[in-house]
N, C-alpha and C positions, 0 to 999 in steps of 0.2 A: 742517389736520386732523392730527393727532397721529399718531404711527409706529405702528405696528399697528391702525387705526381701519380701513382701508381694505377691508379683505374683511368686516368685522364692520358697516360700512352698506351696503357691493353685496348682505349676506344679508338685513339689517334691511329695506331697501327690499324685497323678495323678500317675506319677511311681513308687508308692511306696518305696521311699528311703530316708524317715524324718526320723529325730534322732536317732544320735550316729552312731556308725558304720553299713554299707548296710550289706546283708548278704554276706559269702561267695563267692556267685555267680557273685555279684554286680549287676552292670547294663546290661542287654542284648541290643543288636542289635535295638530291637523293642523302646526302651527309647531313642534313637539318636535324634527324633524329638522334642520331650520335653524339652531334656534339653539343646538341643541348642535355642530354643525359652528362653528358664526360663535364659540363656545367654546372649542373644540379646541385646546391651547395649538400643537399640530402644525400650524394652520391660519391661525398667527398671525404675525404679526413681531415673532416675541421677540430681544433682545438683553438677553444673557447679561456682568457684568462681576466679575472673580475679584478678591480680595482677599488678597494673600499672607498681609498680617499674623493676619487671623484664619483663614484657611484656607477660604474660602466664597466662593460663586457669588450672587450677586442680581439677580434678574430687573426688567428695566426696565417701567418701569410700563406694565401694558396693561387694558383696561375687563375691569370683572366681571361687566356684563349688555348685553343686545341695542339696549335704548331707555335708554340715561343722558339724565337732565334736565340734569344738570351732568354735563359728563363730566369735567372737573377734580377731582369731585368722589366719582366712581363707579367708580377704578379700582383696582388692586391691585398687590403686588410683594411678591415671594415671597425670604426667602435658605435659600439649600442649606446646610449643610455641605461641605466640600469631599472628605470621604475620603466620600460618597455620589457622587461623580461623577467619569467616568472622562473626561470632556471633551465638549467642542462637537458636535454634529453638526452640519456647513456645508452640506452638499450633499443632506443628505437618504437616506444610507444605512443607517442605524443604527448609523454606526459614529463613533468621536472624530479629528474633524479637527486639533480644536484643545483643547489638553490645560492643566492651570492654569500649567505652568511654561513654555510659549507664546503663554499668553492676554495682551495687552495692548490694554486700554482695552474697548469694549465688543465681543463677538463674537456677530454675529446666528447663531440657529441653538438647535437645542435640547441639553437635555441628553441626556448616556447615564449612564445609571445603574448605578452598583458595586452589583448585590442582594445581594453577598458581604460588602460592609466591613462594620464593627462600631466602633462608637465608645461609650468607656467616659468616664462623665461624672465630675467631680468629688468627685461621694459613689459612685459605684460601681454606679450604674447601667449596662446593656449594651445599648446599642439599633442598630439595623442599619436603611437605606432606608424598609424595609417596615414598623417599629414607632416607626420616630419620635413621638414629642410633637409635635405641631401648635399652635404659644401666636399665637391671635389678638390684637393690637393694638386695639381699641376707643378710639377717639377721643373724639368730641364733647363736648371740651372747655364744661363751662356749657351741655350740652347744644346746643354749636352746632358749626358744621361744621369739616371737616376738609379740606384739601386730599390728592391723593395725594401719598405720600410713599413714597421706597424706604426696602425693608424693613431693618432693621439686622443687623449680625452678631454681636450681643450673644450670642445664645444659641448661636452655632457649635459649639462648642466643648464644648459640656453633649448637643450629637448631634439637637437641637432644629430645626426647620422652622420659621422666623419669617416670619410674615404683617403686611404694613400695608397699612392700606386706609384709603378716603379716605368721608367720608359726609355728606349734605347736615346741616342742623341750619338752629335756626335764625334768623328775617329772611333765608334763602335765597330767593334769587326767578330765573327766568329770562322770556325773552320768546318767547312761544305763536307761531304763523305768522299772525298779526291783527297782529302787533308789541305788543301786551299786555304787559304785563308781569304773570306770575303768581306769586304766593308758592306755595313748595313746601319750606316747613320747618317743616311740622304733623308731629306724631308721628304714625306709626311712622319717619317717615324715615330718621332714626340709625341705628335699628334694623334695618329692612330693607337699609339698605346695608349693613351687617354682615355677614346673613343671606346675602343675595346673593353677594358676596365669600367666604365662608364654603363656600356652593356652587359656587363658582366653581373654586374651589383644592381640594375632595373630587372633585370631575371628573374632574378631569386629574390627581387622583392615580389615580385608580378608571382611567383611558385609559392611564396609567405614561407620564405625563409629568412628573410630579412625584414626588419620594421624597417619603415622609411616610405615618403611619395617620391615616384615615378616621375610626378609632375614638378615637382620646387627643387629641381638642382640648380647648386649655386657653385660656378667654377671659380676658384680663386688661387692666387699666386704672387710674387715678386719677380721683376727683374725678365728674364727669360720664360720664368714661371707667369707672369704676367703677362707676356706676350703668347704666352699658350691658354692661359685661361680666356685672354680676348677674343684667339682664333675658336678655339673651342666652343666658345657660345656662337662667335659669328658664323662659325660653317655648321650648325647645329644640322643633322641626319641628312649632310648633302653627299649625293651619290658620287664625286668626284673622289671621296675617300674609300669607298668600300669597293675595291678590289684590294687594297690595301690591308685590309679590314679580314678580309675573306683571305689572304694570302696567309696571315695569321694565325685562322682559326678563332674568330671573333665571335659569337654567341647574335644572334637573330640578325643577321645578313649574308644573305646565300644569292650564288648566280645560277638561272634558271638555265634548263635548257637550250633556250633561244633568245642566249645574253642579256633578259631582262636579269633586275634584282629582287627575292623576295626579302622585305623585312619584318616578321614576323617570325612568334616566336607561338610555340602550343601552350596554351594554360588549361587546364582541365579538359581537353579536348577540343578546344575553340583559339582560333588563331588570333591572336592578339598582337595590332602594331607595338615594335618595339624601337625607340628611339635613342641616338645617342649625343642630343642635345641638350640644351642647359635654358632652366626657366631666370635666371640672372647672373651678374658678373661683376667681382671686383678684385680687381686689377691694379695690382702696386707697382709705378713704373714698367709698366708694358710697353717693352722693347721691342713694337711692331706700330706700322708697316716697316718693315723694313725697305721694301719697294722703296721708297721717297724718303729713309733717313738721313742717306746721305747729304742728297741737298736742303734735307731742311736743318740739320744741324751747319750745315755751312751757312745758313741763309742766317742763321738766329748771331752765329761768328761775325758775319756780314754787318748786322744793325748795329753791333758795336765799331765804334769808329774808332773805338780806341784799342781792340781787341789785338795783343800783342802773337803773331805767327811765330815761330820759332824758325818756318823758313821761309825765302820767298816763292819759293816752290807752293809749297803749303797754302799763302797768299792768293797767289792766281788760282788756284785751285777753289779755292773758297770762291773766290769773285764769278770764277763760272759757272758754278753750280749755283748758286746765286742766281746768276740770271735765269739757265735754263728751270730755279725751281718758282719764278716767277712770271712763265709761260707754262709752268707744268699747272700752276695754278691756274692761274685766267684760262685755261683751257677746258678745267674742271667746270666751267659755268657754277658755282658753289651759289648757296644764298643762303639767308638767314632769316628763319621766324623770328621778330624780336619778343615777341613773346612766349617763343620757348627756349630763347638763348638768356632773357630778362635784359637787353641790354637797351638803348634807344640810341640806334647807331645811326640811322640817319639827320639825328637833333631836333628833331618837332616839338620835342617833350612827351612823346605817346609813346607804347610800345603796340603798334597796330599795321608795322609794315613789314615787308619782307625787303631785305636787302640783298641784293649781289654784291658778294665779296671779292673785289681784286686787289690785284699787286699792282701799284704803280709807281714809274722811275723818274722821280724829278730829281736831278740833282743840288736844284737850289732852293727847291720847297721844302725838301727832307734830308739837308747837308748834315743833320746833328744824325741823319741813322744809313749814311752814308748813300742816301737818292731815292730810299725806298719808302713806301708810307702806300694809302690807301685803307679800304674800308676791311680788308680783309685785317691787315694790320691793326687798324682801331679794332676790329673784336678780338685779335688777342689783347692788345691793352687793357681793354676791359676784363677778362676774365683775369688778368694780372693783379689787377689794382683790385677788383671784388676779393680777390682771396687773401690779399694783404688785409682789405676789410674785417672779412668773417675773422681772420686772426685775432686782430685786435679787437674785434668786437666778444672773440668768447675766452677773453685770458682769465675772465672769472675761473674759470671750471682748470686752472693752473694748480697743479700739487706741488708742492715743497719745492717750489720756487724759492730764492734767495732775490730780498728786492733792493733797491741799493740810492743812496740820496743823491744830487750832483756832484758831492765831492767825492760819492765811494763807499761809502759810511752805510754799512747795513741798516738797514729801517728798523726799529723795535717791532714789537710783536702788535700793541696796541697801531704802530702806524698802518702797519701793513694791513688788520683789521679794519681798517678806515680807509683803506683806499678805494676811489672809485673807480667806476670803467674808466673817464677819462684819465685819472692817475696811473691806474696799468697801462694804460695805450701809451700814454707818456713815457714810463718806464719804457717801453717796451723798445718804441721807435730810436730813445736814447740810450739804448744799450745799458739801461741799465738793471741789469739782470743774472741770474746763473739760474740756467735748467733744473730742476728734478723732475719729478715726472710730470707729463701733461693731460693726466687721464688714464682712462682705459686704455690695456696695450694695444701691440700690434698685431698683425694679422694673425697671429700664433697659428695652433693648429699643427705644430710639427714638419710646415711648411719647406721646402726648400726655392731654390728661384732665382737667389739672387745673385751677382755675376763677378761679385769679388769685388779686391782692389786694384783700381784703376791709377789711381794717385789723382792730387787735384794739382790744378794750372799753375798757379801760385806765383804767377807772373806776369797776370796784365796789370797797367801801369792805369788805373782808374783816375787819378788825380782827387778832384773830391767826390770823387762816385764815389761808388759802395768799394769799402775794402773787405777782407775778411783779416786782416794782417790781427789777432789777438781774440778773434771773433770763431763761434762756433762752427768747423768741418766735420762732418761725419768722420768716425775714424773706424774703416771698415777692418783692418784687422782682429780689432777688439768688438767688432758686432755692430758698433753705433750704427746707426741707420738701417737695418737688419730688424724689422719688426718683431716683436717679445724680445728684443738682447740678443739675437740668435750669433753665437758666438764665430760666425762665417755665413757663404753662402749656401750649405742646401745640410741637413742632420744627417745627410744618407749616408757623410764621410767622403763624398767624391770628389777630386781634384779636380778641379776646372782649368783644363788646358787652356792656353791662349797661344794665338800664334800662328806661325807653319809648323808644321812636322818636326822639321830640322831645326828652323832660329830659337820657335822655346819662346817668342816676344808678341807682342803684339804692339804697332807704333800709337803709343798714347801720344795726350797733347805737349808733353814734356821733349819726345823724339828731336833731334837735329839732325837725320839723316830721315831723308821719304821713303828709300828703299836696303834694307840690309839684301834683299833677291836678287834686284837687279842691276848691274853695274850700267846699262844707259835708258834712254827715255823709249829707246829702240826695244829694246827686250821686254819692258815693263808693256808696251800696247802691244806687241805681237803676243803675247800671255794673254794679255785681254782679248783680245780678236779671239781667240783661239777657245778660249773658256764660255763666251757668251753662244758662238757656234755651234758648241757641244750644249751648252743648255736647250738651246732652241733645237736641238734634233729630240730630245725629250727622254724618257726613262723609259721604264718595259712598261710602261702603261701610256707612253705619248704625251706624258704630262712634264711639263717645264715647272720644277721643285720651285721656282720662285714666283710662280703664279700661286701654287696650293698654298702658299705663307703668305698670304698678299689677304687679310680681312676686308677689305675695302672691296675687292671682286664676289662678299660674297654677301655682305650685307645686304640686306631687301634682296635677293633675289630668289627669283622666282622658285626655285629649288633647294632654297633655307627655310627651314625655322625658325626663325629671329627668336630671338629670347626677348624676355617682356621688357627690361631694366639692364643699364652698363651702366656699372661707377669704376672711374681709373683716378688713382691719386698716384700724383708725383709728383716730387722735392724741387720746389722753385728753381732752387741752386746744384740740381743735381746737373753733371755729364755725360750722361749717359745715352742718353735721348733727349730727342729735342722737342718739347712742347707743342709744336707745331702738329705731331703725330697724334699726339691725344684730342687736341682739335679737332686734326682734320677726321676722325675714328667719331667724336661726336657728333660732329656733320652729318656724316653716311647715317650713324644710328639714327639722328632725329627726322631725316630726312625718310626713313624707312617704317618711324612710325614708332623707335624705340624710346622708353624713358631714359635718357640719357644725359650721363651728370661727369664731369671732370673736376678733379682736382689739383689746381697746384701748392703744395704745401710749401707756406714761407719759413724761409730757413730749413726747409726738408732738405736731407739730401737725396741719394738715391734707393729707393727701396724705403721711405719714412715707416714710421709705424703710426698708425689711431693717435693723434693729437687731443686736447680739449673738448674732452668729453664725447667722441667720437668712439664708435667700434664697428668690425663686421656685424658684430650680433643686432646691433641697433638699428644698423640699414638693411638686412634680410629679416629683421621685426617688423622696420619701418616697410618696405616693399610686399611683405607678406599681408599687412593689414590694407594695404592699397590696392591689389589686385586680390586675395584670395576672396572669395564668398565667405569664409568663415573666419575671415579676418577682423579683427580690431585699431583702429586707428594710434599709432605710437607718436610720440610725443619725445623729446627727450628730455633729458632729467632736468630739473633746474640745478644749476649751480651753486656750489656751496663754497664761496670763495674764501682763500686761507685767512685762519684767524693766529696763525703762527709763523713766522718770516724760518727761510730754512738757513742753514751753516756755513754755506759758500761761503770766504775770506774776500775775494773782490768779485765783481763782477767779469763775465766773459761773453756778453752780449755786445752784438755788431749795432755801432751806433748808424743808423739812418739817416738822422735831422738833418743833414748838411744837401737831401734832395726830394726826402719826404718829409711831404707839409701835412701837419694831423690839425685838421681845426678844431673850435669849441662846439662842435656839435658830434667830435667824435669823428670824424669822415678823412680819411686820406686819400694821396694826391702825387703823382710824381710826375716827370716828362717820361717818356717816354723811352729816350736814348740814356737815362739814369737806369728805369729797367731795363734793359737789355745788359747795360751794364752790371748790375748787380746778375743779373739771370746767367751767364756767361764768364761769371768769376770764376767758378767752379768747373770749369771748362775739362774735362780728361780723356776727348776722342782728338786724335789727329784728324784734319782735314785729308779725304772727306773723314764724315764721320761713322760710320760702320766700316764700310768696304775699302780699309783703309791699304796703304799701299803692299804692308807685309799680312795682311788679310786681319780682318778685326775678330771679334769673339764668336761671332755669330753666324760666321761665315761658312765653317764646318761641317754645317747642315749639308748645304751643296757641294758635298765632296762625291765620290766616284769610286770604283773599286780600286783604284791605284794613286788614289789622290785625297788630303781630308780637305782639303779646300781648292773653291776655286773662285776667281773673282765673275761676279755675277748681276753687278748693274749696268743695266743699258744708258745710264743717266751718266753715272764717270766713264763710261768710254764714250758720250758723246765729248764730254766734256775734253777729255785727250785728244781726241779726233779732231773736234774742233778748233783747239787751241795749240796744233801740235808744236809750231817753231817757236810760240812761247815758251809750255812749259819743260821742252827738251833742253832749251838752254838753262834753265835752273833745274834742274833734275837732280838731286843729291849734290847741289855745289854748297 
């Protein structure tokens, strides 16, 4: 049994909620005192280890709820800063035994807390104990699990509380007391250990066992972990998780008597709400909605006209999701503030209206993006062409960049000194370039998230669109694209299955075969009929697992806590997802009231990391100085651009010019159906794109005790349904 387990099952056993899953019922009312005692970081066997180099304390991993199914799985670790703490308490006094410049190696015992220091962050932020920034870590890498992992000291230093937690995901299974073996990595899982962890660490702030606000958590991730930090904040202390929660053994969520829920927890004898929401969110390629990935990665395949299917199967399949996600739209009734979207999409020259955004099919109006176009369509353009903008507008803040002359010829040191904005942008567009770094890193923080490699397309036939043929791809075995270098997808060590059970594969965009399952078109929808059925009869709680992942159902409503701020960045040319999701995620946000900001990074692939002059610490400065009351307004840094040309031999920059026009005043410009093309080079989901025919990465989630996957959009089985004598005759030919 693990170090600190041992008073947290003598109390478990007390409320009878040891091993495996609680019943039904879960915990009642009467268990509230138990297990917030079995909670208590005071009550627990923490060991405390200081780190000189960055100045912080980290807490050795201890569980976040009463009843862990995995407890490898379910536990937490906390880093302090170190000018918040005055040293150890060994004995139990309240006073510091053991102080950092005596601390060596682990020291059991808790903290004492400086409520006086003040640590001033790198843009000039001022935070003390008591207003910390709390940045949750979000895992589940491909949406599958996480080991516990300690916490990092990334953020020491910026005056930040860093949390990592560990959460099942899934093909997670353990064995029941029959010796069974049960699967237990159906959604909400992910998510609820989050949750849970979440409430665990507001506790024992709320008891002043921890520094840190209650109020400034900031959920962030990559990839998977990305699509958990989005939901996390979007379903912020909504009651459709907590039986969940409770089933666990989750800290301040209990069911009453007469099925209400209390959430509250005791603080000095006074009940105190306790929440397990998030005051903002950034989010690296957040691989959600899922609900609507499929058609909107077919739909973005669709605008290129040139976009090479591997099958014809594959073809028609794209073409119908297509349509149905251009009724899925216009149905949404969507519109747009243009002055919180900053775009002037109806042409007046103002930004003073509100727009409705739809889909519409001409085929001889929008022949170059295959019939489609519309207003909804012009504001992705726009937000395309702004981030190509912002790019070249901040290549100043470029580190050891290699710049390069038309014929190839490294610039001297003195040219590169002299270059101006317009000359980088120039540079830029022309490829004429080699990377070094571009700033502050990436999301670091010891993060996990991100969903592997996929492989890229490497096969549409662009003509003079955009190539990548010599031009920079993320190379994810080696980390690229993986924010700080992270040498794979998640620190915890976890393999990230893909696939079914048996095949081991998942059908990337490279596949030549739709299905390795099923041998006709017949077997592949009778599976489907069959899977979507079973969803819609719902789990032990009457909840259909793809509604609880579905962000969009919970924004604004009435029973969230919206978080104040969402920023999602993702890789222009990433595969992964389809840009359309982060849109349409900013919609809901703005429309609910949220600050809400999207990014697509040019030439990002999937998972980028902090570009030019960019960080999380910058935008949780920047957000803190704009909503806290004892905020200060942040700014970011001025640019100090290179006075030194870097080593590259040639350049490996993707030339542009041949569809992007950069004028003398600095401003670029493409058609439309060139980005898409460029957007869609990097193509690495088969059609559809998640819920792919041998089940894609993400799919796992909604598996069942006897099954890790099963297919689970109502969108591709209309789409089969609808289309059946087409696509049955191409089916695996």
């Amino acid at each position: 049994m693990k170090k600190g387990f041992a008073l947290l099952m003598a109390l478990a056993l007390a409320i009878g909620c040891c091993g495996g899953f609680a019943g039904a019922e879960g915990a009642e009312a009467s268990d509230k005192a138990a297990i917030e005692a079995a909670l208590d970081l005071s009550n627990m066997d923490q060991e405390w280890t200081y780190s000189a180099e960055a100045d912080a304390w980290t807490l050795g991993i201890v569980t976040a709820v009463t009843n862990p199914v995995i407890p490898d799985e379910e536990g937490v670790s906390v880093c302090v800063p170190g000018a918040y703490v005055l040293g150890i308490d060994t004995d139990g006094d309240d006073e510091a035994d053991v102080t950092a410049a005596e601390a060596s190696g682990a020291v059991a015992g808790s903290l004492v807390i400086d409520d006086e220091a003040e640590i001033t962050s790198e843009n000039g932020q001022v935070y003390t104990a008591a207003t910390a920034p709390v940045i949750l870590n979000t895992g589940a890498a491909g949406y599958g699990n996480a080991t516990n992992t300690l916490a990092s000291s990334a953020y020491a230093a910026q005056g930040y509380i860093n949390v990592a937690c560990g959460n099942r995901g899934k093909q997670d299974a353990y064995t029941d007391e029959t010796g069974d073996t049960v699967y237990t990595g159906d959604a909400p899982s992910c998510l609820v250990d989050q949750k849970a962890a979440a409430r665990f660490v507001k506790y024992n702030i709320l008891l002043g066992n921890l520094p840190g606000s209650v109020d400034y958590w900031v959920s962030t991730g990559g990839s998977g972990g990305g699509a958990h930090a989005v939901m996390f904040a979007a379903t912020s202390n909504h009651p459709d998780f907590y039986d969940y929660q409770i089933e666990v053994g989750a800290v301040g969520v209990y069911r009453n008597e007469d099925g209400s829920y209390a959430t509250t927890v005791t603080i000095d004898g006074q009940e105190v709400e306790l929440s397990d929401g998030a005051w903002g969110c950034v989010a690296y390629s957040a691989i959600t909605p899922l609900y609507e990935a499929d058609m909107a990665l077919a739909f973005e395949y669709t605008l290129n006209e040139d976009f090479s299917y591997n099958t014809d199967f594959q073809k028609a399949l794209a073409g119908a999701l297509s349509e149905l996600y251009m009724t899925y739209i216009n149905d949404q009734e969507l519109t747009a503030d243009e002055a919180e979207v900053g775009f002037d999409l109806d042409g007046d020259g103002a930004l003073n209206s509100t727009v409705a955004l739809t889909i519409e099919y001409d085929p001889e109006q929008y022949a170059d993006t295959n019939g489609y176009g519309g207003s909804y369509l012009d504001l992705y353009r726009a937000e395309l062409t702004e981030n190509l903008q912002w790019y070249v507008d901040n290549l100043a803040y470029a580190e050891g960049w290699t710049w390069f002359d038309a014929d190839g010829n490294a610039l001297s040191d003195e040219a590169v000194a002299a270059m101006t904005d317009l000359d980088r942008a120039a540079a830029f567009i022309e490829g004429r370039y080699a990377k070094g770094s571009t700033g502050r890193g990436g999301f670091g923080g010891g993060m996990g998230g991100g969903m592997g490699p996929s492989g890229m397309n490497g096969k549409a036939d662009f003509g003079g669109k955009p190539d990548f043929e010599g031009g920079e791809k993320p190379d994810f075995e080696n980390g690229e694209g993986f924010p700080g270098g992270m040498g794979g997808p998640s620190e915890t060590g976890d393999e990230m299955a893909v696939g079914t059970p048996d095949a081991g594969t998942t059908q990337a965009a490279g596949s030549g075969v739709d299905s390795q399952n099923y041998a006709t078109f017949e077997e592949l929808l009778a599976a489907y009929q069959a899977d979507l059925d079973a969803l819609e009869m719902g789990d032990r709680y009457g909840n259909n697992p793809v509604d609880l992942y579905n962000p969009l159902d919970y924004i604004g409503d009435t029973n969230t806590e919206d978080p104040e701020w969402l920023r999602i960045v993702c890789g222009a040319v990433e595969g992964d997802i389809a840009m359309f999701n982060s849109l349409n995620l900013q919609l809901a946000a703005l429309s609910a009231g949220i600050d809400a900001t999207i990014e697509w990074q040019w030439d990002g692939g999937h998972v980028p990391g902090e570009v030019l002059g960019e960080s999380l610490a910058l935008w949780v400065d920047r957000m803190y100085g704009e909503y806290a009351d004892d905020g200060v307004a942040v700014e970011k840094a001025e640019a100090i651009p290179q006075a030194e040309n870097g080593d590259a031999e040639s350049p490996t920059g993707t030339d542009l010019s041949d569809w992007v026009t950069l004028s003398e005043d600095g401003s670029v410009s493409f058609a439309f159906a060139d980005g898409m093309a460029y957007r869609t080079g990097g193509a690495s989901k088969a059609v559809p794109g998640f819920d792919v025919i041998d089940y894609g990465q993400e799919d796992y989630v909604f598996g069942d005790e006897t099954t890790d996957a099963r297919h689970w959009s109502e969108y591709v089985l209309q789409a089969l349904e609808d289309n059946e004598e087409t696509l049955a005759g191409l089916f695996n030919q």
